[in-house]
C-alpha positions as CSV (number, residue, x, y, z in Angstrom):
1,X,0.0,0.0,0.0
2,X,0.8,3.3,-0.5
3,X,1.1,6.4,1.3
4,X,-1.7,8.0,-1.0
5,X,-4.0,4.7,-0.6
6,X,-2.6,4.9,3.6
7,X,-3.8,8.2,3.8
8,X,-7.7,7.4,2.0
9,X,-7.9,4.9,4.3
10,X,-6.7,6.3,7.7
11,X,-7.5,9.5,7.0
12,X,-11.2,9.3,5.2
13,X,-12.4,5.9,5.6
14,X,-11.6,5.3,9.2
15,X,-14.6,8.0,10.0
16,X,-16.7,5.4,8.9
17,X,-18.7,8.6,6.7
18,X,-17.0,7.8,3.6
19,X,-18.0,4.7,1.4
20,X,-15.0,5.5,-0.6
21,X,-12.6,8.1,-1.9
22,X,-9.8,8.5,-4.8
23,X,-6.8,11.0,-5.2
24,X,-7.0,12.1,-8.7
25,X,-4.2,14.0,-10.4
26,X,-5.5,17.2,-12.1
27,X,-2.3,17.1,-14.6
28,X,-3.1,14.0,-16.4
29,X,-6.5,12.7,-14.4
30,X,-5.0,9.7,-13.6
31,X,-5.9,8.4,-10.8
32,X,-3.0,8.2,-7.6
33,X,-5.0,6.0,-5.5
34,X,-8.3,4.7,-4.4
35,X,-9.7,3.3,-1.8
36,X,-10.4,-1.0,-2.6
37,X,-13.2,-1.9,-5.4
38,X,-13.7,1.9,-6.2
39,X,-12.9,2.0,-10.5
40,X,-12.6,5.8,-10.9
41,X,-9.9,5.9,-13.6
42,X,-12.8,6.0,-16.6
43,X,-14.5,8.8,-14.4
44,X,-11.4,10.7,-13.6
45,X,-10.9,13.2,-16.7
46,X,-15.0,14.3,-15.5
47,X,-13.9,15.0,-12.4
48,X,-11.3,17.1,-13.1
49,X,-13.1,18.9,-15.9
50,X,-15.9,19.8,-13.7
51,X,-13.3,22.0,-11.5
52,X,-11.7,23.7,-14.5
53,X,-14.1,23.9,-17.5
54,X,-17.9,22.8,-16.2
55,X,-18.0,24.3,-12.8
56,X,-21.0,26.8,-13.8
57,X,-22.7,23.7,-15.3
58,X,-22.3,21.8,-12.7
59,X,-24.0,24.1,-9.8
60,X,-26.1,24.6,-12.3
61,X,-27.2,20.6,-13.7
62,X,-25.5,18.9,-11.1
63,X,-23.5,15.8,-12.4
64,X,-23.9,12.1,-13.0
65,X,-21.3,10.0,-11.2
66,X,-21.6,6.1,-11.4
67,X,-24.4,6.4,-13.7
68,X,-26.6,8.0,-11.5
69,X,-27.6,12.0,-11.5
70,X,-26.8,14.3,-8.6
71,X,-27.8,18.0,-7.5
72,X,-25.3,20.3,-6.9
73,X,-25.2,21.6,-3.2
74,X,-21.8,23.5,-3.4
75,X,-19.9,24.3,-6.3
76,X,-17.0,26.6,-6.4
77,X,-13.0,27.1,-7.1
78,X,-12.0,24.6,-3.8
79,X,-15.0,22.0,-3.6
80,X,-17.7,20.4,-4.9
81,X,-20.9,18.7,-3.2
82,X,-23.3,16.4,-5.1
83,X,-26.4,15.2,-3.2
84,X,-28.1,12.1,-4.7
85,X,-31.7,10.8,-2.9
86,X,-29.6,8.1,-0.6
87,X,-26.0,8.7,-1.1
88,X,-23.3,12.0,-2.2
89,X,-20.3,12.9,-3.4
90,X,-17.7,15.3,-2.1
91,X,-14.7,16.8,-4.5
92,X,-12.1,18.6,-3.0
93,X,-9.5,20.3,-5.3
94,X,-5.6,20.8,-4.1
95,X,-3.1,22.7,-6.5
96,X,-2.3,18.8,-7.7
97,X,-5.4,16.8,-7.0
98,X,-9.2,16.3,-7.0
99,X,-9.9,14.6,-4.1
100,X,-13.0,12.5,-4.0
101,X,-15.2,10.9,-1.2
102,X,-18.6,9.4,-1.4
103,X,-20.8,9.1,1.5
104,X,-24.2,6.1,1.5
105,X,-27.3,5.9,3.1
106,X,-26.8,5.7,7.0
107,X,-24.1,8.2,7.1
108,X,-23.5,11.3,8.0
109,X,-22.9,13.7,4.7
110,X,-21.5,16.5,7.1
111,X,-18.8,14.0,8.9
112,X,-18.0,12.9,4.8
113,X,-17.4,16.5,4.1
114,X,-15.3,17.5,6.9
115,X,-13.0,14.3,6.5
116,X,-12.5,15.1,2.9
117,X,-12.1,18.3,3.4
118,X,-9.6,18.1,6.0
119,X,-7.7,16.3,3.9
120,X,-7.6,18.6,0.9
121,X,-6.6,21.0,3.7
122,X,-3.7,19.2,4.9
123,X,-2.7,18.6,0.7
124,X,-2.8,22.0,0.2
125,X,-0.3,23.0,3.5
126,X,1.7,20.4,1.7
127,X,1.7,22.4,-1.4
128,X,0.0,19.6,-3.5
């Protein structure tokens, strides 16, 4: 494992808010790590895009992730939050990465949001 995949899974998992989470590279959208039986790499380039090029689109339209359509709650330069009827998703974006989280039914979407966001946080004093 690791450090990348270590710090999904200490640092985001562990809360027991996030189903799962990835750490995207914005450069090339490839994907650094992900947390076990989460397949972002074909959804990877959309997440990135949605930061730099569809942001307005997005708080506007929302987004489908994983085949299924989700309202925008949040949309600006640092994050993104996508509300679906039982589940969510939470983007974070460093100078290097997207950070993602999803949250399911039974957890708590603000917990999801404050892991992933502390995260990003502690990227960004990083400089990535």
């Amino acid at each position: 494992m690791n450090q990348a995949q270590s710090l999904l899974l200490d640092g985001l998992t562990k809360t027991r808010h996030v189903a799962n989470a990835a750490l995207v590279r914005a450069a090339d959208a490839s994907v650094l790590a992900s947390t076990p039986g989460f397949p972002v790499q074909s959804l990877a380039p959309q997440l990135v895009r949605a930061f730099y090029k569809d942001l307005l689109q997005v708080r506007r339209e929302g987004m489908y992730f994983k085949e299924r359509h989700y309202a925008c709650v949040r949309a600006d330069e640092h994050a993104i939050y996508l509300k679906g009827e039982d589940s969510g998703v939470v983007l974070a974006k460093t100078k290097a990465f997207v950070l993602v989280g999803t949250y399911a039914q039974g957890m708590h979407p603000s917990v999801c949001v404050e892991a992933v966001e502390k995260l990003a946080e502690y990227l960004r004093k990083k400089g990535n």
